[in-house]
GUDOPA-636405 format. One record per residue (C-alpha): y negated, z, x negated. Coordinates in steps of 0.2 Angstrom, whole numbers, plus 2048, in hexadecimal, padded with zeros to 3 digits. Layout:
YZX;...
This chain:
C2C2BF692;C2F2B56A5;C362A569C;C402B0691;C4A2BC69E;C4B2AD6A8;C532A269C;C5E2B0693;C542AA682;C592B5675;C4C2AE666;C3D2A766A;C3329E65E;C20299662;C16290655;C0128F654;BFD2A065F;BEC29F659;BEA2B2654;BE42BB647;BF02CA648;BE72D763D;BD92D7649;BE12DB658;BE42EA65F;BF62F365D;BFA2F2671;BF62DF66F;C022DA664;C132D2666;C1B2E265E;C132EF66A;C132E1679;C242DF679;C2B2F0675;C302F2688;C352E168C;C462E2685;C542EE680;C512EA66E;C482DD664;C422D8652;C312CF64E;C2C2C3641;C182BF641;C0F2B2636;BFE2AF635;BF02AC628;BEE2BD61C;BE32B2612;BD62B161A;BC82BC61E;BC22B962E;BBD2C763C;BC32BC649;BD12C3655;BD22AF657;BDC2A3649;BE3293648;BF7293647;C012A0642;C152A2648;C1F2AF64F;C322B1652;C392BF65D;C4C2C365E;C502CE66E;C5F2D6675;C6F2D466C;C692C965F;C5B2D265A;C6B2E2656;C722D564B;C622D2642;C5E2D962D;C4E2D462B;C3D2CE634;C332C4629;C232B5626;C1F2A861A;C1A2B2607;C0A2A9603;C002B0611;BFC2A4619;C072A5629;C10295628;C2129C62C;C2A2AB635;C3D2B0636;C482BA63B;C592BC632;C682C063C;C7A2C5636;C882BF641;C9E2C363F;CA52BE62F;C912C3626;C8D2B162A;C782B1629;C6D2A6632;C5C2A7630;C5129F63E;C4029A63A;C30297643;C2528963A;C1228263C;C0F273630;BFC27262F;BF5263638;BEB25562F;BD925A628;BCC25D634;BBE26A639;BBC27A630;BC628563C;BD627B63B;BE5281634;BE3274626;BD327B620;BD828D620;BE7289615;BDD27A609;BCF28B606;BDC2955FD;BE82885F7;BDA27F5F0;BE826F5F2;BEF262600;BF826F60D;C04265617;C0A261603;C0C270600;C14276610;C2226C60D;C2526E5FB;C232825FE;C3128160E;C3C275603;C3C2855F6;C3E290602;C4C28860B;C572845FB;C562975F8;C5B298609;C6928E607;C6F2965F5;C702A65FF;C7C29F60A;C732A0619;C72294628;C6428D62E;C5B28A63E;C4928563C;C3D28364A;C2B27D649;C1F27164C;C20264640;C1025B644;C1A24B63F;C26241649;C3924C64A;C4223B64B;C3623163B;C4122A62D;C35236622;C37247628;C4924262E;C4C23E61D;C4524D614;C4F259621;C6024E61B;C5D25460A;C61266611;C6E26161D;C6426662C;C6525C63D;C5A25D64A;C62265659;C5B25C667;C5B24A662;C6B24C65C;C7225266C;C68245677;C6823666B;C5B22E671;C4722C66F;C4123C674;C3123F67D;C1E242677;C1D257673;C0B25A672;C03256681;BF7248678;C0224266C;C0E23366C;C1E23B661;C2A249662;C21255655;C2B26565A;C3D267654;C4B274650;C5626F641;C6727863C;C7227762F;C8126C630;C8D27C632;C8727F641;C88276654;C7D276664;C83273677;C73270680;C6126E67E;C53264684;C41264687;C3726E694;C2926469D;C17268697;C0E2776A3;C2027F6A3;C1B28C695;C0929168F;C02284682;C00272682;C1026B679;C2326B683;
């Protein structure tokens, strides 16, 4: 709430919360907590329906709040349709009915202990998950895009934002990645023990950005920029 009054941020998007929001008590989450902090404001929240754990604590999960005068212009709240809280969005209708959907991703990490994020999604897909994250997003997206929307799709990636691969895969939608695009050069590490830019935003082509950058790490809770 500090970070966003300060920065005037009128959409937040925050990957891997780590909560299991069916057990949490109403006055806990983001929808109640954040019903005085702003004049008005909409709420998308992902996270795994899949699977039954009695945990208030899960790995991953998105959200994407739209506040203020964005959240006025905005039609529809909504989280990735298989359940298992890869994705949230908001969709926002702007002069002339143009729509842009912004999106909140997590792409599920490499495999590894039983609590990760890839474990939870390999239990009910019963298939390779980062596979199938990216084959579901592309159908997802081109229905997007068929709709006439733009796009502006935040996340972390876990893979490097400036690789040929994932560069190549976000051209085959048109989408460019905002920061890298604006600086041009090698960005920095964004997780704290990692090597790579993993966390990017992507927009369509029809759209253009003025400024961005990277925060040092400590300046937000979490342990990516």
């Amino acid at each position: 709430r500090r970070y966003m009054e300060e920065n005037q941020v009128d959409v937040m998007g925050m990957s891997e919360l780590g909560v299991n929001w069916g057990k949490v008590h109403n006055v806990h989450t983001l929808w109640d907590r954040t019903k005085k902090w702003f004049p008005s404001r909409r709420v998308g929240v992902a996270y795994n329906t899949m699977e039954r754990i009695s945990s208030r604590a899960q790995q991953g999960g998105t959200a994407t709040l739209a506040v203020n005068e964005v959240a006025h212009r905005c039609s529809k709240v909504g989280f990735d349709d298989s359940g298992l809280g890869r994705w949230s969005w908001v969709l926002v209708e702007g002069k002339q009915r143009y729509k842009t959907r912004i999106v909140t991703t997590y792409c599920p990490g490499k495999p590894g202990g039983p609590a990760t994020v890839n474990a939870q999604q390999l239990a009910h897909l019963k298939k390779e998950p980062i596979s199938q994250f990216w084959d579901d997003l592309a159908r997802n997206i081109a229905k997007w895009q068929r709709d006439g929307e733009q796009l502006i799709l935040m996340g972390d990636w876990n893979e490097d934002v400036v690789g040929s691969q994932l560069k190549q895969w976000m051209d085959g939608f048109a989408l460019k990645e905002v920061i890298t695009s604006l600086h041009g050069n090698k960005p920095p590490a964004t997780y704290h023990k990692g090597s790579d830019a993993i966390d990017g935003i992507y927009i369509s082509q029809s759209m253009a950005a003025t400024k961005g950058g990277y925060l040092a790490f400590g300046q937000i809770p979490g342990d990516h920029r």
